[in-house]
C-alpha positions in Angstrom: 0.0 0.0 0.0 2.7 2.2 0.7 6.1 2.9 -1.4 8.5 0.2 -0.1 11.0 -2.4 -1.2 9.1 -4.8 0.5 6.1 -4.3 -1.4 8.0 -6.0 -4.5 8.0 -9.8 -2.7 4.1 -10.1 -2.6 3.6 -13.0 -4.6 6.8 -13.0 -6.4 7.7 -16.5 -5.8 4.3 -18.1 -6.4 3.8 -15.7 -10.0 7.1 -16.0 -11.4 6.6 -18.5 -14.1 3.4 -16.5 -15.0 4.8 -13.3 -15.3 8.0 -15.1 -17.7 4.8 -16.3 -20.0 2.7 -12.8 -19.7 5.8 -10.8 -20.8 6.2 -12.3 -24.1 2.9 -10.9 -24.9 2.8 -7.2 -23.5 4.1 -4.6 -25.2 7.3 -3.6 -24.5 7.0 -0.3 -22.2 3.5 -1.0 -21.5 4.0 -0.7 -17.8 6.7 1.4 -17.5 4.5 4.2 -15.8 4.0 1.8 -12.9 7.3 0.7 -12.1 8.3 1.3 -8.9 4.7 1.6 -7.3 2.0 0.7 -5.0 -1.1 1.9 -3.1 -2.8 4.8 -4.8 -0.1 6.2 -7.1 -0.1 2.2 -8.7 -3.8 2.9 -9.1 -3.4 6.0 -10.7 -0.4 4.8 -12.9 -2.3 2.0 -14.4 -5.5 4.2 -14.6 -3.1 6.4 -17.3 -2.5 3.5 -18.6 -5.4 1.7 -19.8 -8.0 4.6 -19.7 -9.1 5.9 -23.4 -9.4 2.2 -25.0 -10.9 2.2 -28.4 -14.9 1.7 -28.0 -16.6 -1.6 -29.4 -20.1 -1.6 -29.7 -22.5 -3.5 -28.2 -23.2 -5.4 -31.3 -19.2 -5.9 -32.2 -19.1 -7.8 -28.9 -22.4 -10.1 -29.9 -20.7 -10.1 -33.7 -16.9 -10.8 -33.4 -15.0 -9.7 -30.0 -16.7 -12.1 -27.2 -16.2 -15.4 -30.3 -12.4 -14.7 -30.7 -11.5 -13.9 -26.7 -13.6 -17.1 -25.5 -12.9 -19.0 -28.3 -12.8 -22.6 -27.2 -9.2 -23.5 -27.6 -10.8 -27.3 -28.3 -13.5 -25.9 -31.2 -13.1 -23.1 -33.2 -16.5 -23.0 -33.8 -17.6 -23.0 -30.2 -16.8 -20.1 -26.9 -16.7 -21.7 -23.5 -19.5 -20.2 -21.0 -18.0 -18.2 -18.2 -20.0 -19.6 -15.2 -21.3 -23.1 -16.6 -17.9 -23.9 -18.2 -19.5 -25.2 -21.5 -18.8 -25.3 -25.0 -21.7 -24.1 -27.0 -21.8 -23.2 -30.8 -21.2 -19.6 -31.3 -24.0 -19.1 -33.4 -26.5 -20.4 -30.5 -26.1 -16.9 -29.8 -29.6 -15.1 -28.5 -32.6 -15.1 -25.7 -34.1 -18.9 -25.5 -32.9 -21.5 -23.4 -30.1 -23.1 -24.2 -28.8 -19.8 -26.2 -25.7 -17.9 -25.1 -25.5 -14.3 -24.4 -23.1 -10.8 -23.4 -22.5 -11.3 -19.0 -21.8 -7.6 -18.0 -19.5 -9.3 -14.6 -19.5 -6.1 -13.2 -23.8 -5.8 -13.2 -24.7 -2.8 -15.0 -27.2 -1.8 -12.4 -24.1 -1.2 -10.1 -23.6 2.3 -11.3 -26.8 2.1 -14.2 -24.3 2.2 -17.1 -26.6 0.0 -19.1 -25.3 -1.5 -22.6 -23.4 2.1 -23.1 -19.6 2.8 -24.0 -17.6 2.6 -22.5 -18.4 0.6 -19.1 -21.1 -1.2 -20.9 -19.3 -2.0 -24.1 -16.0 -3.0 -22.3 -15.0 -6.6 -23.5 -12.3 -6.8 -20.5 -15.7 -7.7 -18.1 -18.1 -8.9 -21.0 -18.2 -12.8 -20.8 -20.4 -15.4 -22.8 -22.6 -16.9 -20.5 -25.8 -19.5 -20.6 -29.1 -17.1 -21.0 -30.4 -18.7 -17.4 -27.4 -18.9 -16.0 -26.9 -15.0 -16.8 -30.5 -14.2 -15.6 -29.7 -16.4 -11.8 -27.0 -14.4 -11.5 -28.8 -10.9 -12.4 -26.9 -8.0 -10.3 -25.8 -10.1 -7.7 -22.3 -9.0 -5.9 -20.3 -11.5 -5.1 -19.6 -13.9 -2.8 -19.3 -17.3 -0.9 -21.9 -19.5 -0.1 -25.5 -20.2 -1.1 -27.5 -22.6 -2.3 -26.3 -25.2 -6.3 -27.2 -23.3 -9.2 -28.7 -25.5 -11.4 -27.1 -26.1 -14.6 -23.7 -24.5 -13.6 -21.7 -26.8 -11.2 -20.0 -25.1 -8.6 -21.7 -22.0 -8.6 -23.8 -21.1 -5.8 -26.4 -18.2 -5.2 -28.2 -17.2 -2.2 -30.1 -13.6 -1.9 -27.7 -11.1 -1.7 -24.5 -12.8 -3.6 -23.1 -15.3 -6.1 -20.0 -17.8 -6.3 -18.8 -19.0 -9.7 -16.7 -22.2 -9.8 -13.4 -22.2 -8.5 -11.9 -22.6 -12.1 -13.3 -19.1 -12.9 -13.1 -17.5 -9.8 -10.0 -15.3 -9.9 -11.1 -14.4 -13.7 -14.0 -13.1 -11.5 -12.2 -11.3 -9.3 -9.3 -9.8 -12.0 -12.4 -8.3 -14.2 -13.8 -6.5 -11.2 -10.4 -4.9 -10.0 -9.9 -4.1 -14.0 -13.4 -1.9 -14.1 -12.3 -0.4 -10.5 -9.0 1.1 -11.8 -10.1 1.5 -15.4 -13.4 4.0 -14.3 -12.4 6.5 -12.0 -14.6 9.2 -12.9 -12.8 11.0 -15.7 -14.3 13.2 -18.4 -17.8 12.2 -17.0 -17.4 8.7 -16.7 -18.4 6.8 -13.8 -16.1 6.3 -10.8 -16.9 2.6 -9.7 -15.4 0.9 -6.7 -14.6 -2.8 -5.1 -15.9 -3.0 -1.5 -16.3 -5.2 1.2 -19.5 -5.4 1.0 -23.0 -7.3 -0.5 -26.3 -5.5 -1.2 -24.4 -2.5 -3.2 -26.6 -1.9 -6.2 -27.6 1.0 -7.2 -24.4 2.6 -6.1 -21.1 2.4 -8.5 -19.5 -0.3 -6.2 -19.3 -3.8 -6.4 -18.1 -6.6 -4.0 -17.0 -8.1 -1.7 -13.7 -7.1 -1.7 -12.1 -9.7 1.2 -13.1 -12.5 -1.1 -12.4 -11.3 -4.2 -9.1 -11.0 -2.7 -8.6 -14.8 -1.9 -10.3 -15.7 -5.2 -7.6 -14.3 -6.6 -5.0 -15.7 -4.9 -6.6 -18.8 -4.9 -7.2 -18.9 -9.4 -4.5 -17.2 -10.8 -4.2 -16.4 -14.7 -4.2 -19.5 -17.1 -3.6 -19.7 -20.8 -7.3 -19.2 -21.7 -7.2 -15.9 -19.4 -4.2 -14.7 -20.9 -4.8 -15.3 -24.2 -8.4 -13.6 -24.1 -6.5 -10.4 -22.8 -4.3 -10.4 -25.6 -7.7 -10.8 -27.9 -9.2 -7.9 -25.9 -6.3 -6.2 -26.1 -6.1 -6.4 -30.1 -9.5 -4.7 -30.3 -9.2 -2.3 -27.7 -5.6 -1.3 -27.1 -5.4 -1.3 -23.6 -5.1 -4.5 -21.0 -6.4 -6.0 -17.6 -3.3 -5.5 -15.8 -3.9 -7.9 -13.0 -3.8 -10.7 -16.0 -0.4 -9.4 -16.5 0.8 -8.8 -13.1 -1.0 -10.3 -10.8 1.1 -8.4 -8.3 -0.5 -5.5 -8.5 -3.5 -6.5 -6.7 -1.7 -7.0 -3.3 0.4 -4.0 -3.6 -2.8 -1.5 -4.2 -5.5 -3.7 -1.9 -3.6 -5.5 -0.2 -4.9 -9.6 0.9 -6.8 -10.8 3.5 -4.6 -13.8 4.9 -0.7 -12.9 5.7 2.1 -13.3 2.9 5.6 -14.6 4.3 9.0 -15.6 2.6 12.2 -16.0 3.9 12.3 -15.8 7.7 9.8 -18.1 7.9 7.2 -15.3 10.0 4.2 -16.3 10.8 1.6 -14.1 11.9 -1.9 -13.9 14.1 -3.9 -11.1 14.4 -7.1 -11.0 16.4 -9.7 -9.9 16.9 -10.8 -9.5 13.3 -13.0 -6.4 13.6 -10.9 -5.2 16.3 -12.4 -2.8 18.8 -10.0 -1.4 20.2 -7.4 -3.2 20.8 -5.5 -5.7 18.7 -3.4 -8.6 19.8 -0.2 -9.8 17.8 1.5 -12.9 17.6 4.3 -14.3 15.7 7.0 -16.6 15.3 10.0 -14.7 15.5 12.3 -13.4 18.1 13.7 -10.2 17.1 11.6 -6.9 17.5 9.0 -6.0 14.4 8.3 -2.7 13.0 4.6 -2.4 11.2 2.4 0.0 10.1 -1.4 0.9 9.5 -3.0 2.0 6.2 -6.2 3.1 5.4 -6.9 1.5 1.9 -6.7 5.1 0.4 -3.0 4.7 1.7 -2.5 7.2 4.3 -0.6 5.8 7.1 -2.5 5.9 10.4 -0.4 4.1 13.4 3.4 2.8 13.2 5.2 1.2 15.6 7.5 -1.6 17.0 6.0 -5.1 17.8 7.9 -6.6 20.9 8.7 -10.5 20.7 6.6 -12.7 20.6 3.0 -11.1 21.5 2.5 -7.4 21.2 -0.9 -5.3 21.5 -1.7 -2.4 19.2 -4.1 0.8 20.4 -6.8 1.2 18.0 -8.9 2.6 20.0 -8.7 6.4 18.3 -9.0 5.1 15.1 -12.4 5.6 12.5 -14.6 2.1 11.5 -13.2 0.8 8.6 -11.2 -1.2 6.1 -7.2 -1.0 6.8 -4.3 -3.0 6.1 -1.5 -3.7 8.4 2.0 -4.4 7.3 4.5 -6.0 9.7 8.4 -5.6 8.6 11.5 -6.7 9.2 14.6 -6.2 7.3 13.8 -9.3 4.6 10.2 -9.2 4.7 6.9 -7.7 4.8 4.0 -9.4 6.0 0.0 -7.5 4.6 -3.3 -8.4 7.3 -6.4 -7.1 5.9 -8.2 -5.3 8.9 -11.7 -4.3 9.4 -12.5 -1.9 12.3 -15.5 -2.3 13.6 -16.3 0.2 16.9 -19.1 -1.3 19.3 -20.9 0.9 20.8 -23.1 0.4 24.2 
C-alpha cells in the first residue's frame, strides 16, 4: 500500500513462471509508468495507462469480440461459457434457453451504465454466459456461499451474492479490480469501486472485496485468461493488468490472509474487527516494525512489535477497512483489517 522495497516480494515466488509467460505478450514499455509503485499512485499509474481504450459496440461484442477472446481453444466453432464452463456453438447466440449471451461481470445496475460505451461495451468484463445462468446471476455482488445453481456446477447463489466455480473465480475477481482502476470518474465517466460489501446496487460499487481478494490468490491467470487479454487487447488497445501482473493487486489492496518468505514469520492477528485493541502474535524473536493504512494509503499508526506477543491501540481510530503491514529487514508481512467500533 505504501512505497517500499518490501512491497515487491508479494507473490513473487508463487507468479514467477506466469509473469515469464505474460511478458512475451505485453508490449514492450507498457508498464513502464507503474514501475516502482504501490497503493494509490499504482492505481493511478495503471488508470493512465489503460483509460481511453478504443470503443466496441454493443453489437461488435455479440458479432466478433466475445467469439475470438472465449474461443474454445478445443473448437473453433464454439466459446466456453463463463459460469457453466460449456462449449456451445457460437452461433446459439440469443434469448431462449439453451442460447448464449453478453455477462456484464460487473452488473450494470451497479452504477446504471446500461449497454453504453464505454463501461457497458468493455470486453475486458463482457463474458459469454448461458441465458439462465446470466438471468440467476442478475446483479448479484459477489460472494461465498449459497445454495447449487442449477445447470452451472460449482456455482452457488443465495439472496444477496453469487459464487462462480473455482476454475473461474480469480477471472471473477481480476475483471472486477480491471473496471475499478479503469473507471475513476474522468471526463464524466463513472467512478466505480470494489468494497467489502454485499447488497451495493444502485451505487457504483461492487463486492465483496475480502473474497475477491482470496479468489484471486486462490485462481490465478491460465492460458485461456491470458490469451483472451491479448484478444481484448487487439480490439481495444489497452489490457487488464492484474492478467499481466497479478502483483498489482496485493500491492494497491492489499490480501486478506498474511504473505511470508524468507524468515519463515508467521503471523496472528485478532480480533478481526478489532475494537480497540488488537493482539499480535508471531514466530520470530527479534523486534518488528509495522504499520497501519487506510486502503486510500494514508498511514495511520506505526510502531515496534515486541517479541513474541504485542498489542496495538486502536482505540482512536475511525470504522473501517485498513491493512497492516508487519516488517522486518527481509520481509513484509500484509493483514487485511476491518474496524468495527461497538458501541453500548
Amino acid at each position: 500500500m505504501i512505497k517500499t522495497r518490501y512491497s515487491t516480494i508479494v507473490l513473487l515466488l508463487s507468479f514467477i513462471a506466469l509473469f515469464q509467460f505474460a511478458s512475451a505478450q505485453i508490449p514492450p514499455g507498457y508498464y513502464d509508468d507503474a514501475a516502482g509503485l504501490t497503493g494509490i499512485e499504482l492505481k493511478d499509474a495503471l488508470h493512465d495507462i489503460i483509460k481511453n481504450h478504443d470503443e466496441p459496440s454493443y453489437d461488435d461484442l455479440r458479432d466478433f469480440i466475445l467469439k475470438a477472446s472465449d474461443e474454445d481453444p478445443d473448437n473453433p466453432n464454439n466459446v466456453i461459457l463463463l459460469y457453466s464452463g460449456i462449449s456451445r456453438p457460437k452461433s446459439m447466440f440469443g434469448g431462449n434457453s439453451g442460447d448464449w449471451n453478453r455477462e456484464h461481470v460487473w452488473a450494470k445496475s451497479h452504477g446504471d451504465f446500461g449497454n453504453n460505451p464505454p463501461s457497458g461495451t468493455d470486453a475486458h468484463h463482457i463474458r459469454p454466459t448461458d441465458v439462465q445462468i446470466n438471468s440467476i446471476r442478475g446483479n448479484l455482488d459477489f460472494d461465498n456461499g449459497g445454495d447449487p445453481v442449477s445447470g452451472a456446477p460449482g456455482c452457488y447463489k443465495d439472496g444477496d451474492s453469487f459464487e462462480p466455480r473455482d476454475a473461474v473465480k480469480g477471472d471473477v475477481a481480476r475483471m472486477v479490480f480491471y473496471m475499478d482502476v479503469r473507471y475513476e470518474g474522468d471526463n464524466g465517466e463513472l467512478d466505480l469501486t470494489v468494497v467489502d460489501a454485499v447488497n451495493t446496487a444502485p451505487a457504483p460499487e461492487l463486492g465483496k472485496l475480502s473474497v475477491l481478494l482470496e479468489w484471486h490468490q486462490q485462481d490465478p491467470p491460465d492460458d485461456f485468461e491470458r490469451n483472451r487479454n491479448n484478444v481484448v487487447y487487439s480490439y481495444q488497445e489497452n489490457r487488464n493488468p492484474f492478467i499481466d501482473h497479478p502483483e498489482f493487486v496485493e500491492e494497491i489492496w492489499g490480501h486478506p490472509s498474511s504473505i511470508s518468505v524468507s524468515d519463515q514469520i508467521f503471523v496472528s492477528c485478532y480480533p478481526n474487527p478489532v475494537n480497540n485493541r488488537l493482539f499480535v502474535e508471531y514466530s520470530y524473536s527479534s523486534m518488528l516494525t509495522y504499520s497501519l493504512l487506510s486502503f486510500d494509503g494514508k498511514q495511520v499508526l506505526e510502531g515496534q512489535l515486541q517479541a513474541d506477543k504485542s498489542t496495538i491501540n486502536t482505540s482512536n481510530i475511525g470504522n473501517g477497512l485498513f491493512v497492516l503491514l508487519i516488517k522486518n529487514e527481509n520481509n513484509v508481512i500484509i493483514k487485511q483489517l476491518k474496524v468495527l467500533k461497538i458501541t453500548r
